[in-house]
C-alpha positions as CSV (number, residue, x, y, z in Angstrom):
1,X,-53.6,-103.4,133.5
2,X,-56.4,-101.2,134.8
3,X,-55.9,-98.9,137.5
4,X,-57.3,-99.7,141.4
5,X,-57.3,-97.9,144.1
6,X,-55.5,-98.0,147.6
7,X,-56.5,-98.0,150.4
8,X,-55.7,-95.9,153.5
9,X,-54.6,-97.7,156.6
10,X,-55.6,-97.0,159.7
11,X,-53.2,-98.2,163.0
12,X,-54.9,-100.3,165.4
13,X,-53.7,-101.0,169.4
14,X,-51.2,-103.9,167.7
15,X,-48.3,-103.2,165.5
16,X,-50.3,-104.5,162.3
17,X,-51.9,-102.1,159.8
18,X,-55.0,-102.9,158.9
19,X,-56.9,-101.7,155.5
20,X,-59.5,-98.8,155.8
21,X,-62.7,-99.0,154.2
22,X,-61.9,-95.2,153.3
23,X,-61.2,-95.2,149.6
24,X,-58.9,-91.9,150.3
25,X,-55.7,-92.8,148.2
26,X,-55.5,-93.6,144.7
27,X,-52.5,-95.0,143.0
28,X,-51.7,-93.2,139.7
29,X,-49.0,-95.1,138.5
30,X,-45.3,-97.1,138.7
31,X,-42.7,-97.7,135.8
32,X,-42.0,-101.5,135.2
33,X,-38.5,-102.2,137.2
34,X,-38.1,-99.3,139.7
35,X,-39.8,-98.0,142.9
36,X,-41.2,-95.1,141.5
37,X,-44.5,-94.5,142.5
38,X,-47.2,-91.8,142.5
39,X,-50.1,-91.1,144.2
40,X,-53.1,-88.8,145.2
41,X,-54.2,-88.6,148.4
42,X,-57.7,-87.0,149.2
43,X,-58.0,-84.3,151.4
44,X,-61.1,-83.1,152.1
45,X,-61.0,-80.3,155.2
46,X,-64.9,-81.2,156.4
47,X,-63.9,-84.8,156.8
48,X,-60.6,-84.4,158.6
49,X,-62.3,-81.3,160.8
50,X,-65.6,-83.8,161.7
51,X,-65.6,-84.4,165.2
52,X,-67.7,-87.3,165.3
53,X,-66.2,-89.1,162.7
54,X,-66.1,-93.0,163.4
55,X,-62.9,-93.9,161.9
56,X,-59.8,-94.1,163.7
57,X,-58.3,-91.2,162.0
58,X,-56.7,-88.2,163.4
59,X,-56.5,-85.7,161.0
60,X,-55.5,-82.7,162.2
61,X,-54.7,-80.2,158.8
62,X,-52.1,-78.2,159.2
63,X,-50.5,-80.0,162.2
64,X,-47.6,-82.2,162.4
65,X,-48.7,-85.4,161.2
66,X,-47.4,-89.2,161.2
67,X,-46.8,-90.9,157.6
68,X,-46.8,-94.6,158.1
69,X,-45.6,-96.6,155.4
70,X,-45.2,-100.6,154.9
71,X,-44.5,-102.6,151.8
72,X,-44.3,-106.0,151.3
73,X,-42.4,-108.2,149.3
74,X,-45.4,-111.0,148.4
75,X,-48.3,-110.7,146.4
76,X,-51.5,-109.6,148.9
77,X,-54.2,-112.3,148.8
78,X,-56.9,-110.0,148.6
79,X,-57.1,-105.8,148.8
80,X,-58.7,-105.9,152.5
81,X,-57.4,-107.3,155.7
82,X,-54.8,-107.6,158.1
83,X,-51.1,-106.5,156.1
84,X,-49.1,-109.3,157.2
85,X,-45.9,-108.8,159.8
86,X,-43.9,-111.6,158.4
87,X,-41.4,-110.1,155.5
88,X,-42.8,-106.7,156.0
89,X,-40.9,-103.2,155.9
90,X,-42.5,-100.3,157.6
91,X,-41.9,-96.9,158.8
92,X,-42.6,-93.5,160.0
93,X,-42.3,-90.0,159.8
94,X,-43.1,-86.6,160.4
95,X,-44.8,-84.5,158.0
96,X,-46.4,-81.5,157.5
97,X,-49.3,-82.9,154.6
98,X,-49.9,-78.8,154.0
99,X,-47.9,-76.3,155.0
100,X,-44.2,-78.0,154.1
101,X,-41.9,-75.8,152.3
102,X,-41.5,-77.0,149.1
103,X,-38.6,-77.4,146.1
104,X,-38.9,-75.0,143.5
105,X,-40.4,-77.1,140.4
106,X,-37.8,-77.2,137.4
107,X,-39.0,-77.7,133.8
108,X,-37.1,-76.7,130.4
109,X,-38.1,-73.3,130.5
110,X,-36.6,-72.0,133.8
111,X,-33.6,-74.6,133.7
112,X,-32.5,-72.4,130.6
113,X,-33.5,-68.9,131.9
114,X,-32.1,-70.0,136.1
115,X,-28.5,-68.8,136.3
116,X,-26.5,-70.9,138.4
117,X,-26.4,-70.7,141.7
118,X,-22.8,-70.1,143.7
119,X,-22.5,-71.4,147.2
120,X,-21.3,-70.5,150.4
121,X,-20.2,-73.5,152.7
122,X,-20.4,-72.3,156.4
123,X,-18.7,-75.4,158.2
124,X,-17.4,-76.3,161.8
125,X,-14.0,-76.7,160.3
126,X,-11.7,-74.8,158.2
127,X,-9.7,-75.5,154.9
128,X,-6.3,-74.2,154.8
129,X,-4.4,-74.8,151.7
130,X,-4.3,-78.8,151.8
131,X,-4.9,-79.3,155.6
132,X,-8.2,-79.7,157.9
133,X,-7.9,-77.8,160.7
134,X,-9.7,-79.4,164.6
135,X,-13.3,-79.8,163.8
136,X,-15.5,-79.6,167.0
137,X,-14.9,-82.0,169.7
138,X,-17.7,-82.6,172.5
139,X,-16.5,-82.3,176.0
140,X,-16.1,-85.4,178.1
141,X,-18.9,-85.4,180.4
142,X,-21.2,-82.4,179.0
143,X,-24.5,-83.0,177.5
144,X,-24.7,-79.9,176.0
145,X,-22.2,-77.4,174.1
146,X,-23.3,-74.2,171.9
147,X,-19.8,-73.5,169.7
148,X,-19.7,-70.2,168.0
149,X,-17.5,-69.3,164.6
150,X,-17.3,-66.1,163.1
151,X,-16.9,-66.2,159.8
152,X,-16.0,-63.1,156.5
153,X,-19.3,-63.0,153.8
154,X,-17.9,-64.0,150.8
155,X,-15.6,-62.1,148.1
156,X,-18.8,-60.0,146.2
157,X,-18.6,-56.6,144.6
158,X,-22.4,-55.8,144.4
159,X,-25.2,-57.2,146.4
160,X,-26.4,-60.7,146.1
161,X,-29.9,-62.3,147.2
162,X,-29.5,-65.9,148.9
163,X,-32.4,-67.8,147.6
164,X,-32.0,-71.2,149.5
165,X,-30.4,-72.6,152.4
166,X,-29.9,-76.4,153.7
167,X,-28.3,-78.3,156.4
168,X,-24.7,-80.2,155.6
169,X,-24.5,-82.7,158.6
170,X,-21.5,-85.1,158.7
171,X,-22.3,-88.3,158.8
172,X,-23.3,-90.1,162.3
173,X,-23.6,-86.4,163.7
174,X,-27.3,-86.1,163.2
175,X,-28.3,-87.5,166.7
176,X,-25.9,-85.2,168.5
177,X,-27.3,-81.5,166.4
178,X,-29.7,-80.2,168.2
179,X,-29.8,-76.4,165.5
180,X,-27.4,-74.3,163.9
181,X,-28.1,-70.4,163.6
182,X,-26.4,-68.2,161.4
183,X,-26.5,-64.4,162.7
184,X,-25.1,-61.2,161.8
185,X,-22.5,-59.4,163.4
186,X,-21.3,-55.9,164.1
187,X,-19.1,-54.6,165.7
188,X,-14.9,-53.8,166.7
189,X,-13.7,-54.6,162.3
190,X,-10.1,-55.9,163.9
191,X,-12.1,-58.4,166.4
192,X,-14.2,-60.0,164.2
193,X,-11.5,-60.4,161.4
194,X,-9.4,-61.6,164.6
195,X,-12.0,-64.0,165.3
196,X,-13.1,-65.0,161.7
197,X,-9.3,-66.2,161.2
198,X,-9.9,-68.7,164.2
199,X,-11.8,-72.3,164.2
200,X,-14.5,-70.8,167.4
201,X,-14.9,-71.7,170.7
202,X,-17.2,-72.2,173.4
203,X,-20.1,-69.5,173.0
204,X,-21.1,-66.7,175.4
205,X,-18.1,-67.2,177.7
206,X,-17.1,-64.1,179.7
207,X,-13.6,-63.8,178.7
208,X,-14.8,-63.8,174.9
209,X,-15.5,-60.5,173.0
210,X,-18.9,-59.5,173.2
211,X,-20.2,-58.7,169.7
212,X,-23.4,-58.0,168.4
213,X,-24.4,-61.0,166.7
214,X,-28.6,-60.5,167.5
215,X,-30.1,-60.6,163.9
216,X,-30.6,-64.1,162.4
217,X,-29.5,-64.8,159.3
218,X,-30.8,-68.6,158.5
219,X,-31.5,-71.2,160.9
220,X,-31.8,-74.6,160.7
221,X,-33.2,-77.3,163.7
222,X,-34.0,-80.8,164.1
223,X,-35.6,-82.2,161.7
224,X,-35.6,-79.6,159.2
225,X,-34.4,-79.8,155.5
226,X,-33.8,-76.6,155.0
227,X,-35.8,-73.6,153.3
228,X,-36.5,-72.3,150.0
229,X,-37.6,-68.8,149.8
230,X,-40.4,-67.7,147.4
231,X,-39.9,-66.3,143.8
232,X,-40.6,-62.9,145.3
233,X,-37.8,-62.3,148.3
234,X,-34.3,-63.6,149.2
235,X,-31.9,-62.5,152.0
236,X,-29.5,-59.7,151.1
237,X,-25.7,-60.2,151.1
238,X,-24.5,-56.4,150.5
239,X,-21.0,-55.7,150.6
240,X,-21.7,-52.3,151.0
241,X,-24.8,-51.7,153.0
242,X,-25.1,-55.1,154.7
243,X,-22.7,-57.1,157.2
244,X,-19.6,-58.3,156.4
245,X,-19.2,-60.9,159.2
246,X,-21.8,-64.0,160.2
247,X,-21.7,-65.9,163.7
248,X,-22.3,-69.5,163.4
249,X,-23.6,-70.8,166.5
250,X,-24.2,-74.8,166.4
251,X,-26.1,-76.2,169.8
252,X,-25.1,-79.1,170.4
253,X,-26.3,-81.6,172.3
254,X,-25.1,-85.3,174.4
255,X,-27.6,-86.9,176.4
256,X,-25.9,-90.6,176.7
257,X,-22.1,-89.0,176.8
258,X,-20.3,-90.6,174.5
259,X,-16.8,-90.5,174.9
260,X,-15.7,-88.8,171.7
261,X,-17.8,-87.1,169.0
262,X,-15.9,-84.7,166.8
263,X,-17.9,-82.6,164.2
264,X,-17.6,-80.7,160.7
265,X,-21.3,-79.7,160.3
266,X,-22.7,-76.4,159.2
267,X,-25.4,-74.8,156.5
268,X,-25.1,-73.8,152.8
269,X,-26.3,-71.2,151.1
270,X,-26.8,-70.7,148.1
271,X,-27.1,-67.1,146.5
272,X,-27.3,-65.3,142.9
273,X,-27.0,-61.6,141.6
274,X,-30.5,-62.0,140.0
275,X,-32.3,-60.0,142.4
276,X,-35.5,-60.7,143.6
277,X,-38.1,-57.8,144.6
278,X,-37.8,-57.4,147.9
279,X,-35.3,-57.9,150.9
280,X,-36.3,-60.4,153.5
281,X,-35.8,-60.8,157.1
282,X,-36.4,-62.9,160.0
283,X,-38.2,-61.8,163.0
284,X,-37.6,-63.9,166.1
285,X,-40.8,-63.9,168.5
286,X,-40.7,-65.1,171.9
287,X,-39.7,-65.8,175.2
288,X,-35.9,-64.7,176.7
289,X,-34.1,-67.9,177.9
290,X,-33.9,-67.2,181.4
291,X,-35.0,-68.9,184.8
292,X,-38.5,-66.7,185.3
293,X,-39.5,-69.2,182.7
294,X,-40.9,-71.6,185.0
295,X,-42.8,-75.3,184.1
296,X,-43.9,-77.1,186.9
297,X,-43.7,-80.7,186.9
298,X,-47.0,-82.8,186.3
299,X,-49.0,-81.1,184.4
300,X,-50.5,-82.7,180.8
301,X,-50.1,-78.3,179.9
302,X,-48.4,-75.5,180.6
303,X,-48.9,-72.3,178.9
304,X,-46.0,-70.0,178.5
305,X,-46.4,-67.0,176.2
306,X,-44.2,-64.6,174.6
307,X,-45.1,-61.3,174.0
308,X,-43.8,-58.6,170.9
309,X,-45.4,-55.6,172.2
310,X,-47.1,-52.8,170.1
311,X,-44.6,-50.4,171.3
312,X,-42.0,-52.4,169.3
313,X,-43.6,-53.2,166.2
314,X,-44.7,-49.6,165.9
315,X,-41.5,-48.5,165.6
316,X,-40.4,-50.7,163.3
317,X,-43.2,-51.8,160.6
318,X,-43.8,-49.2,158.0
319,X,-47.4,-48.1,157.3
320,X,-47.9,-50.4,154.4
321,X,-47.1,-53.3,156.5
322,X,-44.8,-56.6,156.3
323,X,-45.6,-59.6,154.8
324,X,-44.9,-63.2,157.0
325,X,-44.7,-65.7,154.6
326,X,-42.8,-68.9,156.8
327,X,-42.7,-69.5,160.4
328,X,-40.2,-72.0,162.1
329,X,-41.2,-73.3,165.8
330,X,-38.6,-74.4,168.4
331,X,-39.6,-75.4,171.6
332,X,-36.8,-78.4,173.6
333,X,-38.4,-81.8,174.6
334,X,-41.6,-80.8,176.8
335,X,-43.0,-78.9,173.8
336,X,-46.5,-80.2,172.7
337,X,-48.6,-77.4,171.0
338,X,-47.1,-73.6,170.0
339,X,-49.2,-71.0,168.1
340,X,-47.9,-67.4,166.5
341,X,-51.1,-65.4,167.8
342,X,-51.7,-61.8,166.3
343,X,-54.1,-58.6,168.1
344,X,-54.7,-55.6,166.3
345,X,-56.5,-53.1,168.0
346,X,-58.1,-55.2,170.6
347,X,-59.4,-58.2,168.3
348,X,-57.4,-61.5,167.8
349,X,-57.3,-62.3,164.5
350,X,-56.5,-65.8,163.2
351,X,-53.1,-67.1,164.2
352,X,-50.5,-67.0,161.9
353,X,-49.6,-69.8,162.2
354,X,-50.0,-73.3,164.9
355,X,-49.8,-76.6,165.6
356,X,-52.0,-78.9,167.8
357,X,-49.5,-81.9,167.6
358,X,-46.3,-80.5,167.7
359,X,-42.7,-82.7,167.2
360,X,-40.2,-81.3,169.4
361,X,-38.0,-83.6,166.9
362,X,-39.4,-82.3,164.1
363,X,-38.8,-78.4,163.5
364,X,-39.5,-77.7,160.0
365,X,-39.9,-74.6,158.2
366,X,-43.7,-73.8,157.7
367,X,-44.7,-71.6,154.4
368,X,-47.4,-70.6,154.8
369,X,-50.4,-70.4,152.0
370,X,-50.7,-66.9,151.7
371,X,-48.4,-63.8,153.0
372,X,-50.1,-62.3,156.4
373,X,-49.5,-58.8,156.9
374,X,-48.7,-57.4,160.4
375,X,-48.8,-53.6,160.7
376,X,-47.6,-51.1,162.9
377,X,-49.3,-51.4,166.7
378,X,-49.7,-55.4,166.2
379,X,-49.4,-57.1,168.9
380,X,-47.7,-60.6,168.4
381,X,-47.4,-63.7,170.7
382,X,-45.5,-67.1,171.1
383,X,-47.5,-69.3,172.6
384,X,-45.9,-72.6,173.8
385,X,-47.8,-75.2,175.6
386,X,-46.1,-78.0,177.4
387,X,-46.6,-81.6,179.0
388,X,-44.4,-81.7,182.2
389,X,-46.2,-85.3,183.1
390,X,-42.7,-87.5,183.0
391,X,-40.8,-84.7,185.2
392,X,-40.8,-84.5,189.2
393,X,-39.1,-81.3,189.6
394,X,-39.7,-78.3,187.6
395,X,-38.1,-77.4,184.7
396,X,-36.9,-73.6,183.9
397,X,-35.7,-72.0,180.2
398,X,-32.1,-71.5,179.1
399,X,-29.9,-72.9,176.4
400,X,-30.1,-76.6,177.5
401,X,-31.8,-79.6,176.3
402,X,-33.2,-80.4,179.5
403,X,-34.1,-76.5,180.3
404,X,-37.4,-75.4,177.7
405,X,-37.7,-72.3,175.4
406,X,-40.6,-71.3,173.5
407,X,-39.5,-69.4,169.8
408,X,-40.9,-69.1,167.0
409,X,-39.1,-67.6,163.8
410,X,-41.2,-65.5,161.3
411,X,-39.7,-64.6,158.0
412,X,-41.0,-61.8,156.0
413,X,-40.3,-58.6,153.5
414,X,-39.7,-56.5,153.1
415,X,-36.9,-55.8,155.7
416,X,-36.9,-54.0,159.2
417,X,-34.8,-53.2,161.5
418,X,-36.8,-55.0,164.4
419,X,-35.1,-58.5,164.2
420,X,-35.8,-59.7,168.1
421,X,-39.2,-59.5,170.3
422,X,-39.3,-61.6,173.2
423,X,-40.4,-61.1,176.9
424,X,-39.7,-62.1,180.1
425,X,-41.8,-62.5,183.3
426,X,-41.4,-59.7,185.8
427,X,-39.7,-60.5,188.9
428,X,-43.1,-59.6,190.8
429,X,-44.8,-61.5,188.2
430,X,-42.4,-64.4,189.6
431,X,-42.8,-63.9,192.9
432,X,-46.7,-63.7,193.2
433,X,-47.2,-66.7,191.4
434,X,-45.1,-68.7,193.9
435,X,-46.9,-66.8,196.7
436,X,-43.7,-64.5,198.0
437,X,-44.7,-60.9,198.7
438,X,-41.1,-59.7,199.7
439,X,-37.9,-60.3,199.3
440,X,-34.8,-59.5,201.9
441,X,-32.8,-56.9,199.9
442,X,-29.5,-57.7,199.0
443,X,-29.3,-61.5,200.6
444,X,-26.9,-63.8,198.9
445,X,-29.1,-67.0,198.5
446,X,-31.8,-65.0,198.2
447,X,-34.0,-65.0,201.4
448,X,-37.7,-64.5,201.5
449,X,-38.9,-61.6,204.3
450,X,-42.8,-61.9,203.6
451,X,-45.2,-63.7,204.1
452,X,-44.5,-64.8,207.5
453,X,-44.6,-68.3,207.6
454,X,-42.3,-68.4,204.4
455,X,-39.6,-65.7,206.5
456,X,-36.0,-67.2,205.9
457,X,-36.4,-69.4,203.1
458,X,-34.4,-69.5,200.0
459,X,-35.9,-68.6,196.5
460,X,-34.3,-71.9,195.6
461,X,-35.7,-74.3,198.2
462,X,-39.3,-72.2,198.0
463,X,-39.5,-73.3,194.3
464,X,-37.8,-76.9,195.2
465,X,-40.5,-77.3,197.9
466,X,-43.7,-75.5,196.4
467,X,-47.1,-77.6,196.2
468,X,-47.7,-77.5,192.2
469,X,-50.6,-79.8,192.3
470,X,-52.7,-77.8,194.3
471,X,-51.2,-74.0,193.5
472,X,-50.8,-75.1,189.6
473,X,-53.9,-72.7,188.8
474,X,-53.0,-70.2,190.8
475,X,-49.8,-70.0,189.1
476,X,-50.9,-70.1,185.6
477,X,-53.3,-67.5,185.5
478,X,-50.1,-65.2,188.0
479,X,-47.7,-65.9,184.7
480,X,-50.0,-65.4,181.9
481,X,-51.9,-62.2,183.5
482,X,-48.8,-60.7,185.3
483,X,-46.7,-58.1,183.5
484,X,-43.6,-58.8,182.0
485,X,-40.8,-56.9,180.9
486,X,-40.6,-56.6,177.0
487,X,-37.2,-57.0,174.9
488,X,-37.4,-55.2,171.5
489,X,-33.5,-55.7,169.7
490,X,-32.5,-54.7,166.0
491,X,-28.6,-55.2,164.8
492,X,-27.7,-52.0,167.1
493,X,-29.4,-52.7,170.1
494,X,-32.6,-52.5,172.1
495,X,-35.2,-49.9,170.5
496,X,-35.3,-46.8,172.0
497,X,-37.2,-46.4,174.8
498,X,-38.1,-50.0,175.2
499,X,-34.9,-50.6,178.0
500,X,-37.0,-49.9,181.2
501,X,-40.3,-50.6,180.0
502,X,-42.8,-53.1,181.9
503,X,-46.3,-54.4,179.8
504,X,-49.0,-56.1,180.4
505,X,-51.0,-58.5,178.6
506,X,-52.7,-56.8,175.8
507,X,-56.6,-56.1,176.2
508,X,-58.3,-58.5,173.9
509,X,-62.5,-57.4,173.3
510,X,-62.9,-59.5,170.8
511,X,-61.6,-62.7,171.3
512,X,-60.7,-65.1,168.3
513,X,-63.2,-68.0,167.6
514,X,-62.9,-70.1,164.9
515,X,-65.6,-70.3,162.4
516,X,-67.6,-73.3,162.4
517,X,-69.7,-73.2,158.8
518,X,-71.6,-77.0,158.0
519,X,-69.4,-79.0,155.6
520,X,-71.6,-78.8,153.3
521,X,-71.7,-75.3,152.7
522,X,-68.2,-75.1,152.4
523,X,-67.2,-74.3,149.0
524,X,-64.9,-76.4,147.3
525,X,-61.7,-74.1,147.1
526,X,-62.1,-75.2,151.2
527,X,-61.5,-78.4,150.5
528,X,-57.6,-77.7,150.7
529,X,-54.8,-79.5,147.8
530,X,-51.2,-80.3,147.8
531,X,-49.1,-82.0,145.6
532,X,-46.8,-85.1,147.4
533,X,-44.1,-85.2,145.8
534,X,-40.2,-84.8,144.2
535,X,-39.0,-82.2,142.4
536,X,-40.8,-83.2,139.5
537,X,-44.4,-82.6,138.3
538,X,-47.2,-85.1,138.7
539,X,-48.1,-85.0,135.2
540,X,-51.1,-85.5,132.8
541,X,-53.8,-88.2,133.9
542,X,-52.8,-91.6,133.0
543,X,-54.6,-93.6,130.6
544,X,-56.4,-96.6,133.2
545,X,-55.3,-99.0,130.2
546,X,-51.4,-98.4,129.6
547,X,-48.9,-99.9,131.0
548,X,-47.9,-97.3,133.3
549,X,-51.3,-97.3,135.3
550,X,-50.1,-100.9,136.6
551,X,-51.7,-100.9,140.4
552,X,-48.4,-103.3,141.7
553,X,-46.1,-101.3,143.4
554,X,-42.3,-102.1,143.2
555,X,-40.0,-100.9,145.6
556,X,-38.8,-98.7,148.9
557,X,-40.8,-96.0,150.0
558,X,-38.5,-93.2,150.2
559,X,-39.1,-89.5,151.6
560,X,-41.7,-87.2,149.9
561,X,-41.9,-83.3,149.6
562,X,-45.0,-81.4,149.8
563,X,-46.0,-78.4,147.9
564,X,-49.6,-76.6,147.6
565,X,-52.0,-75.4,144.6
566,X,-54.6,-73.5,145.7
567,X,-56.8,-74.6,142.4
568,X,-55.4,-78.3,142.0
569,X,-58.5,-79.9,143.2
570,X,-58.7,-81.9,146.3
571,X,-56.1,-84.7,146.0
572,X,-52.7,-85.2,146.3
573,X,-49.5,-87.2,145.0
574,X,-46.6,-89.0,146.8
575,X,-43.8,-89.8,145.0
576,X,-40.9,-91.9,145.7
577,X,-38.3,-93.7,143.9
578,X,-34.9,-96.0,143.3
579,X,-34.1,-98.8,141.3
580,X,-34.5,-102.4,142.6
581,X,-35.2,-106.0,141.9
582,X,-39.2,-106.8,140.7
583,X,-40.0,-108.4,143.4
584,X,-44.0,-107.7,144.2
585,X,-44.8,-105.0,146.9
586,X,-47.8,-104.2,148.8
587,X,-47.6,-100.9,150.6
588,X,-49.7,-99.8,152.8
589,X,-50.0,-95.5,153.7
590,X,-51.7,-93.9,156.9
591,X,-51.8,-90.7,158.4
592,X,-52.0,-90.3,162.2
593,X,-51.5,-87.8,165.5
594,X,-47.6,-87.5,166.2
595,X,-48.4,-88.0,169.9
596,X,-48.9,-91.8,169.9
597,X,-45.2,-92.4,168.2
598,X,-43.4,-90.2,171.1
């Protein structure tokens, strides 16, 4: 049977999916009797940038997009039309079509050269000869709980490289794991074996040691499969030279509050003494959880920016450079849009890395297509815009759900000590974007003195009370122009010098503006490709008149991976697969803005 080509859906104001006349997806081929199926899906950069385009297609590149899938189990009566409702099977979910981290691709060669892989379980729970000890229970009554375990680095005599790390999430805990960060500690030897031989407890509690577990190790958030780090880096486990003790922290989080959850979940890494060239890290840009993060309620956007000053990466990044090769964004429910921006002696250059349509639900890693170096003297910045629309009172950061943060994790190599850059707004910053001049030293609420006609209030009832529909403007430009105190750590400490400093925003003269060439002058390595999906390789072309070109798809659409080649052309394949009955599908595959599914 010849091969035909599908059709890309687009989603219309009713739940139906209709056919596209766009021609963009082209089946390649399914094995008689299972739900395998491949396919290549055009992408061509002018036509997803064209802002006049007259399809109802949303395609935004490298931000978060929608995958909507239906199948059928009857025979279509014609390629075009309406997909009918009755006996149909659809779906959705988050993708990113360019910049997903990706499997490593196994063939014959590297299967026989790879050396296994040993593994280190970090879980909620430990195994004591035969028995399970407690796993984590969830307060009655608390929507949120961060729980902290320290844990000993494996039994190693000579230094290691961890090359991958996933998620292990007990079943019908999903909806309650909000992320799980693995850090290194330092510190008192005796208090961290003390704690390591314990199950954890409540984080950041005052009557808890205080160790200094700053430097992210792996992270995982909602959403997120894991990462796979390139042939080129892995992070170090050094018995020697490197930590001996890792803090698990595990954020959970209980919005209905269920009665009972208990919980086992954790990450698993998986390491190997083949050593790759370089040591990597993760630098965390951003904002400090704190309450001078303020969102007013109402607003479609807020801007909140977090600032790595020059100071602190001058200090840290050698001459030659580091090279960013992944990002991870976390932002809690209000997030919308969050961009990695870089300056370098007054010019903006490209971001790093951002995304118009961001998931709050879906924090994936992001690798991205080429390493970007950041010198010394860069200035970075987390930007995080928000929509505050569905609140009535304002919102300010800290840990919780319902409170906002704006981060955004950068891994890179080779190594440096600088392992957290965030910022917070200066109290004057604060205070002159809700119109205080003064307050009355040493009051307990805290009392306003000036201006007159705000005398005697409270802090607390002047933010409760303040008019953000008519000051909104006011305040943005106060928070994004006002200086802020900068917070440089490594796994000792705050940088030298850096305790008592105030910035302010860095000088940009030469703004970033994105280059806007006519599609048809773009040249064709432009016109970006990536490779949908499993583990295994698309293949060679298939002959349009064998049996495996058959254009009838059989089966379940199941989840896709993503990898890129710069040089593949522009199409790319989905793959999915399981073994089922032969009953006739139809399936039906669209792409659209996250926005309209939240």
């Amino acid at each position: 049977m010849r091969r035909r080509k599908r059709k890309r859906a687009s989603k219309p104001a009713s739940s139906s999916l209709t056919v596209s006349p766009s021609s963009a997806v082209e089946l390649i081929a399914i094995p008689n009797g299972l739900t395998e199926c491949k396919r290549k899906i055009e992408f061509d950069r002018c036509r997803w940038e064209r802002k006049d385009a007259k399809e109802e297609e949303n395609d935004r590149g490298n931000d978060t997009m929608q995958v909507v899938w239906q199948y059928h189990v009857e025979e279509p009566v014609s390629a075009a039309g309406v997909l009918p409702d009755h006996g149909a099977v659809r779906g959705s979910r988050p993708l990113y079509l360019v910049q997903r981290d990706a499997q490593p691709r196994r063939n014959s060669r590297n299967q026989e050269t790879e050396p296994p892989l040993k593994t280190w379980d970090i879980l909620n729970k430990q195994r004591r000869r035969l028995i399970d000890y407690e796993t984590v229970r969830l307060p009655m009554g608390q929507d949120t709980l961060l729980w902290c375990r320290v844990l000993r680095m494996p039994s190693i005599n000579h230094k290691h490289h961890v090359v991958k790390y996933e998620p292990v999430i007990q079943p019908g805990s999903h909806e309650y794991l909000h992320h799980m960060t693995l850090y290194e500690c330092r510190g008192d030897q005796a208090e961290l074996e003390s704690a390591a031989k314990t199950d954890g407890s409540v984080c950041y509690v005052p009557d808890k040691p205080a160790f200094q577990c700053n430097t992210i190790a792996a992270t995982w958030s909602l959403g997120s499969e894991g990462f796979n780090y390139p042939p080129e880096a892995g992070y170090a486990l050094n018995p020697y030279s490197g930590p001996r003790y890792f803090m698990l922290e595990t954020h959970y989080t209980n919005p209905q509050l269920d009665a009972f959850i208990s919980d086992s979940s954790g990450l698993r890494l998986l390491y190997t003494d083949r050593l790759r060239a370089h040591d990597a890290g993760i630098l965390s840009v951003g904002i400090d959880p704190n309450w001078r993060h303020i969102i007013p309620p109402g607003q479609p956007e807020v801007i909140s920016e977090g600032h790595c000053i020059a100071d602190c990466t001058g200090q840290t990044v050698p001459n030659s450079g580091i090279n960013m090769f992944a990002v991870i964004m976390h932002t809690h429910q209000l997030g919308r849009k969050v961009r990695l921006r870089q300056i370098r002696g007054g010019e903006e250059l490209p971001p790093i890395a951002a995304d118009t349509n961001y998931d709050p639900n879906y924090q994936e890693y992001r690798r991205l297509q080429r390493p970007i170096k950041v010198y010394p003297g860069d200035h970075l910045v987390a930007e995080c815009t928000y929509s505050s629309e569905s609140r009535t009172a304002i919102t300010l950061g800290g840990l919780a759900t319902r409170e906002e943060t704006c981060l955004v994790s950068a891994l890179y190599y080779p190594r440096i000590e600088l392992s957290l850059c965030y910022s917070l707004p200066s109290l004057p910053t604060v205070l002159h974007s809700l119109g205080i001049q003064k307050l009355v030293q040493g009051s307990s609420p805290v009392l306003i003195q000036e201006p007159k006609e705000l005398a005697g209030m409270t802090l607390e009832e002047r933010l409760i009370s303040y008019n953000w529909a008519s000051n909104f403007q006011t305040f943005q430009e106060a928070t994004r122009s006002g200086t802020f105190k900068p917070l440089c750590g490594s796994s000792k400490g705050a940088l030298p010098g850096t305790e008592n400093l105030e910035a302010h925003y860095p000088r940009i003269l030469r703004p970033y503006e994105e280059a806007s060439m006519p599609c048809a002058k773009k040249p064709l390595r432009n016109k970006l490709s990536m490779l949908l999906s499993e583990d295994d390789d698309i293949g060679a072309p298939v002959d349009p008149d064998s049996d495996e070109s058959n254009a009838v798809e059989r089966g379940q659409l199941v989840r896709s991976k993503v990898s890129r080649s710069s040089d593949a052309g522009p199409t790319a394949g989905n793959s999915c697969g399981r073994t089922i009955s032969t009953a006739v599908v139809l399936a039906a595959f669209t792409v659209v803005a996250g926005a309209a599914f939240r």
